[in-house]
Every structure is written in C-alpha cells, then in structure tokens.
N, C-alpha and C positions, 0 to 999 in steps of 0.2 A: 673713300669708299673702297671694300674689300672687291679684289678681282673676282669674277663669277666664280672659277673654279677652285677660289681656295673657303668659299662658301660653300658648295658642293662636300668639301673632303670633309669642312668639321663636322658637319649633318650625316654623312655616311661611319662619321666616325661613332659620334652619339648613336646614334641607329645598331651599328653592330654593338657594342657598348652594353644597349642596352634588352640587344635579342639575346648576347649571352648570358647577361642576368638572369632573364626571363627560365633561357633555356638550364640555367643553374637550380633557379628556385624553383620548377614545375614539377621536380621529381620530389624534391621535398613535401611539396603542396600534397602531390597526389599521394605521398604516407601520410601526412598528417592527417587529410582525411577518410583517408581507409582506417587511421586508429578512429579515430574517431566512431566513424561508422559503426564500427566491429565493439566498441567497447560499448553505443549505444544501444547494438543489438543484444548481446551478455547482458547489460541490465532489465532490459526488457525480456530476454528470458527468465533471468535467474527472478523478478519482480512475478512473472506468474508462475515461476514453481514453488516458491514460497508461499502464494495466495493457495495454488493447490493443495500445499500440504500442512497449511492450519485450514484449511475446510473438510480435510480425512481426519485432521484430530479432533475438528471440533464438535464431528459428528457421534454424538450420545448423547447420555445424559450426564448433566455436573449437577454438583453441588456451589451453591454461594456462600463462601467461607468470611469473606468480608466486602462490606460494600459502601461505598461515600468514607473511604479511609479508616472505617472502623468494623470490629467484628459482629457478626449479629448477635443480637441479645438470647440470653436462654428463653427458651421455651418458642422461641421462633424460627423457621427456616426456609429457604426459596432453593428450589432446585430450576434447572433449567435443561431442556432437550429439543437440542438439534437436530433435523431430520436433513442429510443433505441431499441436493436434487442432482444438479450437475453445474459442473463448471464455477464454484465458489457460491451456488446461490442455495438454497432451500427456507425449509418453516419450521416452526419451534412453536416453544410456549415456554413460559414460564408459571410458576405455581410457589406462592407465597403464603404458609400455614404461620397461624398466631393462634393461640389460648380462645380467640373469637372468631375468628373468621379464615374462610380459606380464598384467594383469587388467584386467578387462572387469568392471564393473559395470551393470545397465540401472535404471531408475528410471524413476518416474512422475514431473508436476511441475507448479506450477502458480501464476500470477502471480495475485497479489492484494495490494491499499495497498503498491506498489511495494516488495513481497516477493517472492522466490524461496525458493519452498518444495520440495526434492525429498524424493522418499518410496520408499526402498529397502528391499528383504528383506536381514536379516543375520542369521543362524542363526535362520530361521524367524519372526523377526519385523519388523513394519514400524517402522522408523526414519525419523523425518522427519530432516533438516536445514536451517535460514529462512537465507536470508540477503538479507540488507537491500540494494537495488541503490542503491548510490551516485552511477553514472553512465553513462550508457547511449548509446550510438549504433549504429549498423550496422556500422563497426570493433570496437569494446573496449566492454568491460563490466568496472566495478567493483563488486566485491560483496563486506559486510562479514558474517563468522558471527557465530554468537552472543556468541562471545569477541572482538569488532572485530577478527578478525584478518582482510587483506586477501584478496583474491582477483581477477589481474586474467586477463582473456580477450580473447584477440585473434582475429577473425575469418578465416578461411581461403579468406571468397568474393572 
C-alpha cells in the first residue's frame, strides 16, 4: 500500500497537469469559435444580399427564351412579370400566346437561399413550384426545376 502522501502528490500532480492543458486549450477554443461564429454570420449576410439583389433584378418583365431544356417553338411565346413587394416576396403572372389560345396565370413568389419559389391556384389549390437560380443578372436568368430542367429569361427593359 502507497503512503497517503505520496497519493496525495500524483493526484496534485495530474490536477495541475491537467488545469494547464485546459488553460493551454481555452484560448484556442475561444478563437475557434469566434471563427466560427463570424464566418457563420458573413454567410448569412452575404445569403440575404444575394436573395435581395435577384429580387431587384428580377423585378420586370422577361421573356421565356427556353423552357423544359428546349427553345420555344415559332409562332409561340410566354413572357413573365414580376412585381416586387418587399423583402424578396411579391406577384407576377405569367402569359403564354400560341396561334390558339392565349393563358394568363398570376402567382405569388418569393426569393430565399437563391431559390425562386412561385405559388399558384390550380383547381382550387396552391401549388408551389422552387426553382433553383443558376445565374442571374439584369439581362437573363437561369433557373433550374425540380427535374434540372432549364429555364432561361431574358429581360425586356
């Protein structure tokens, strides 16, 4: 059996041992999570000024230059107009002319993590449709649906 007090030293020994670790690793700790912090506040800004600033482009009217991966056929054409409200959301319509017939759709809509989300009545209920904006400027917008199927818009201002 170990004398008390040479029980006593290894446990004081481990102890300091282990406060100086502690006190070693605590400064580190508290930068890593200050990066942290800081680098997740920067994406969460920079995430809503991008949302802001395709909801300022995307407000007018385009045109549909190609849609489901291919261009539209002659003699037909869908223009689309954005009206925006505030904070990435506003209403649109869109409007699809053919040789027969003309249709008007109106929709709500609303940017968020550089999605475009519209949300239409279709026999009485609301359908959303996301689509993912691939590329964006004041001219053209690229936007992929659910199915990556393409969509491109060209601006009319």
């Amino acid at each position: 059996m170990r004398p008390q007090s040479h029980t006593n030293l290894s446990g004081l020994l481990i102890f300091c041992a282990t406060r100086a670790t502690f006190e070693q690793i605590i400064p580190h700790m508290k930068r890593l999570l200050f990066s942290i912090t800081t680098l997740t506040v920067f994406l969460l800004i920079s995430s809503c000024h991008s949302d802001r600033r395709i909801s300022r482009q995307l407000d007018g009217k385009w045109n549909v230059t190609k849609m489901n991966n291919q261009s539209l056929p002659g003699g037909e054409s869908m223009t689309i107009v954005f009206s925006k409200d505030k904070k990435g959301k506003g209403t649109g319509a869109s409007t699809y002319l053919d040789a027969d017939y003309k249709t008007i759709r109106t929709f709500t809509y609303a940017v968020s993590d550089e999605k475009l989300t519209q949300t239409y009545n279709q026999s009485g209920s609301d359908v959303d449709q996301v689509f993912t904006i691939e590329e964006h400027s004041r001219k053209k917008m690229v936007l992929l649906d659910a199915e990556n199927e393409e969509m491109i818009l060209e601006s009319t201002k």
